[in-house]
N, C-alpha and C positions, 0 to 999 in steps of 0.2 A: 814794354816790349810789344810790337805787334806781331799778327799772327804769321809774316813773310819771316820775320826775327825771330819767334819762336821754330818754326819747320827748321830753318836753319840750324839751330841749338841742339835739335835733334841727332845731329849728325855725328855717329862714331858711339853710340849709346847702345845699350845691350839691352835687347827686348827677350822676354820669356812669353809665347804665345802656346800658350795650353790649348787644342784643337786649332792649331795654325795652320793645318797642311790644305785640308778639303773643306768642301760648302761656300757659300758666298759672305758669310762672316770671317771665320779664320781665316780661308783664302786673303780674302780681301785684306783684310788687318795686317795678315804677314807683308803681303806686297806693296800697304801701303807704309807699313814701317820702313820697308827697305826702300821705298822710292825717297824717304827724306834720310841714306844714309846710315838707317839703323841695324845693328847687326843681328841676325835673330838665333835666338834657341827654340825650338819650335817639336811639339810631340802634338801624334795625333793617332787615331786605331783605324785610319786609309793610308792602307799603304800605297797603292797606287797614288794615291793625294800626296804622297810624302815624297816621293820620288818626284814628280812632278815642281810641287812648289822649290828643291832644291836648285834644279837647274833654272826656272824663273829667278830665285833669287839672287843666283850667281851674276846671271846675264846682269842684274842691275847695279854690281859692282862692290855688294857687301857678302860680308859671310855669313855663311847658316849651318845651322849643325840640329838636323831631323832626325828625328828618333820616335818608332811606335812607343804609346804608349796606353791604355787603358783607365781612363779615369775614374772605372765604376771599381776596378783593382787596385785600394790600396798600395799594394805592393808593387804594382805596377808604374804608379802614379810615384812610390818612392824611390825605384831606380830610375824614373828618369831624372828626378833634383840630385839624385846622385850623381847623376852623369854632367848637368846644369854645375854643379859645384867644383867636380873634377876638372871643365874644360873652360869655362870663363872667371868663375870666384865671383865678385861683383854684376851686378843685376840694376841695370835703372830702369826698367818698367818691367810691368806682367797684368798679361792681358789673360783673363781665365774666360774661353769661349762654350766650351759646351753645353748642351742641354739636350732637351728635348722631352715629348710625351707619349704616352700609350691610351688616345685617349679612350676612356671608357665609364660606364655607370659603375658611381662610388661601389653599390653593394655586388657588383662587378668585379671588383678588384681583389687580389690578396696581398697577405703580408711583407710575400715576396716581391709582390710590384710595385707597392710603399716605400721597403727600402730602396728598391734599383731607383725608382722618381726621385725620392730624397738624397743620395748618392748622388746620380747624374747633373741634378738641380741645387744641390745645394750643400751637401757635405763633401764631395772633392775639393770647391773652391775653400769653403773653410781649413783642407789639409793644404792646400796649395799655397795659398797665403801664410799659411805658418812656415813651410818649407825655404817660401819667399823671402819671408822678414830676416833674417840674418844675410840672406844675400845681398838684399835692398840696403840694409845698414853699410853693408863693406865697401858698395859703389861709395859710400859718402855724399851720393847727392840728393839724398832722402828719398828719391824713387817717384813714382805713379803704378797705379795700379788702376786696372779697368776690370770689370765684371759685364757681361751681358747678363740681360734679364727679361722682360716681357712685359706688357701692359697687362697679361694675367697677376701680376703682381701686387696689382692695386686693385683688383673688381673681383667679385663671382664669377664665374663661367662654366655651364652647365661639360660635365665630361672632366674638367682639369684639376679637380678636389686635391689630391695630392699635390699636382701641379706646381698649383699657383700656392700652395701653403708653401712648399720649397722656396719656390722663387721670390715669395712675400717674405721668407726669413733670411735671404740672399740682401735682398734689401735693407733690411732694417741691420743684419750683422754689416756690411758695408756702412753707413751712416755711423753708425754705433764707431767702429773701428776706425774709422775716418777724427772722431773726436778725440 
């Protein structure tokens, strides 16, 4: 199949874009799923971005269904697969977008800002993806899944200590979970 056959294929498929609403990632992700057709469930903690991205995605002729949500909350992060499971049941992709850093010198940092790095970077997608896999199953078309992640993930870099140890285990659990 080429890749004109593949976009095509796409069409009529239910996307889960975790920080889909705002930034030029999710942004972009959401409205590139919908421009090949695909229908999105999409959370993100801009609400203006949220409001926003629905009517872009209307205009391109699929449906979307936006809802805040907070990634770095748990409980937040589990009413929205609540609501993902409530209103579509089956799920063929999920995109887990956010991230981000505080940066600063390691002896700099506390305990508290450890866990927010690790949460933001790399323990939401771990909750996210298990939320996922029973939805991924029930599509029956085995799914895809995307994770963003960073060139911090592979090298040192002065300020991103937590970071990139997040992002470096975002990594290695994707490959790992991939086998």
């Amino acid at each position: 199949m080429g890749l004109l056959e593949a976009h095509r294929a796409m069409a009529g498929k239910t996307a889960v874009v975790v920080g889909g609403a705002a930034g030029h990632l999710g942004r972009g992700t959401t409205l590139g799923l919908a421009r090949e057709g695909v229908n999105i469930v999409c959370c993100d903690n801009d609400r203006d971005g949220l409001a926003a991205i629905v009517a872009d995605v209307e205009a391109l002729g699929v449906t979307i269904d936006a809802s805040f949500a907070d990634v770095t909350d748990p409980a937040s992060l589990d009413a929205f697969y609540d609501r993902v499971e409530a209103s579509v049941g089956g799920v063929d992709i999920l995109v887990n977008v956010p991230g981000g850093v505080n940066r600063s010198l390691f002896d700099k940092t506390t305990r508290d800002s450890h866990a927010r790095d690790i949460r933001l970077n790399y323990g939401y997608v771990v909750d996210s993806c298990h939320r996922a896999l029973p939805l991924l199953r029930k599509s029956g078309n085995g799914g895809a899944i995307v994770n963003f992640t960073t060139i911090e993930a592979h090298r040192g870099a002065a300020t991103f200590a937590v970071y990139a140890g997040a992002k470096a285990a975002l990594v290695t659990f994707a490959r790992t979970w991939a086998l």
